[in-house]
C-alpha distance (Angstrom), angle and dihedral (degrees) to the residues before:
residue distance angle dihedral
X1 . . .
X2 3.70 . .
X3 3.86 118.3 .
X4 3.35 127.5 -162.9
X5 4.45 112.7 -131.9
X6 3.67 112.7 -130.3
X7 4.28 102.2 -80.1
X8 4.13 92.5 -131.3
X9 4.13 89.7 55.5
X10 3.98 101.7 36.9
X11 3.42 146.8 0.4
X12 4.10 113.5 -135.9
X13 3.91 133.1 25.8
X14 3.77 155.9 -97.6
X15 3.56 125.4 -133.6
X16 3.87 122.0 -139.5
X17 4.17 121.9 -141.4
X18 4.28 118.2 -178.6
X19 3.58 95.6 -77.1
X20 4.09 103.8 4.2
X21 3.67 136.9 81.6
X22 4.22 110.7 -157.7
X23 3.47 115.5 -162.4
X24 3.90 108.6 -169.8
X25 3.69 114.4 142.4
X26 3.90 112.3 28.7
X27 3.93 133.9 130.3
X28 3.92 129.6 -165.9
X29 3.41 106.0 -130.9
X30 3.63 90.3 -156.5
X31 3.24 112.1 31.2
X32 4.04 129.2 -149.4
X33 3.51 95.0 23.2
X34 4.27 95.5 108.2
X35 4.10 89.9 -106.5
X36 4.03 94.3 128.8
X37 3.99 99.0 35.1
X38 4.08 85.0 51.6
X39 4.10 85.2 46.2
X40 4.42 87.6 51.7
X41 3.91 76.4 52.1
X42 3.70 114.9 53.2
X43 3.82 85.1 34.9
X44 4.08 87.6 64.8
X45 3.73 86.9 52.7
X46 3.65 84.6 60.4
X47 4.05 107.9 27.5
X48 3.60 127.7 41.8
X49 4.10 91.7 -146.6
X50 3.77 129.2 33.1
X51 4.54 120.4 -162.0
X52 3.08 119.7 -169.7
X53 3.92 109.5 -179.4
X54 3.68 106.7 165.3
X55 4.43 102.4 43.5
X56 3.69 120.5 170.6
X57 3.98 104.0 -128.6
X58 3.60 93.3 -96.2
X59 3.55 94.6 44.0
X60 3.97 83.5 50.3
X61 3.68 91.3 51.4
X62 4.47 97.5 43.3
X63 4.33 77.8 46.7
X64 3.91 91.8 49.8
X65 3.81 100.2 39.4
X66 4.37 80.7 48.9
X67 3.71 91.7 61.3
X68 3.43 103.8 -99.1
X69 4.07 124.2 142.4
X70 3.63 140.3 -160.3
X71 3.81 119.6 -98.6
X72 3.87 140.3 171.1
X73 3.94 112.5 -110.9
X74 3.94 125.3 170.3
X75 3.91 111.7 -113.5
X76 3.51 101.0 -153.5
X77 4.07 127.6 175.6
X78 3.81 105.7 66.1
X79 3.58 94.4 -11.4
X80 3.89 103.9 64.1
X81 3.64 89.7 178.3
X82 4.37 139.1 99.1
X83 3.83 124.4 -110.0
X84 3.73 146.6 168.4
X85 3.41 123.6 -97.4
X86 4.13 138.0 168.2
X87 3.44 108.7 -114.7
X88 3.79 136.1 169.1
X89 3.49 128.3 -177.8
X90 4.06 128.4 -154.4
């Protein structure tokens, strides 16, 4: 399920699995101000597991400093292929 971020905070998306938020193509519109580290938290009131495979380098840095790690998943559908992404689960 895609879902749409609130248009005054970000411009993009995250998707939503069973158990998994997937952040992969969202922007801050104003950046510094806490809006995607309070997104990574009401997600985990939600999910159990948040991937992000495509952050921006302060993204990466926010996801890092948050606990999250660097794993191997399988991108399948179109892709057919592994790659690294920061995860965390709750």
């Amino acid at each position: 399920m895609k879902i749409n971020l609130p248009k005054e905070l970000f411009v993009g998306y995250f998707s939503l699995t069973k158990d998994t938020a997937i952040i992969s193509a969202i922007e801050s519109k104003d950046k510094g101000k806490g809006n995607f580290s309070r997104l990574l938290d009401n997600l985990f009131k939600i999910r159990n597991r948040i991937e992000v495979p495509t952050p921006s380098a302060q993204m990466q840095d926010i996801l890092l400093n948050k606990g999250f790690h660097f794993e191997e998943v399988w991108f399948g559908e179109g892709f057919n292929c592994f790659g690294k992404v920061l995860v965390k689960e709750n």
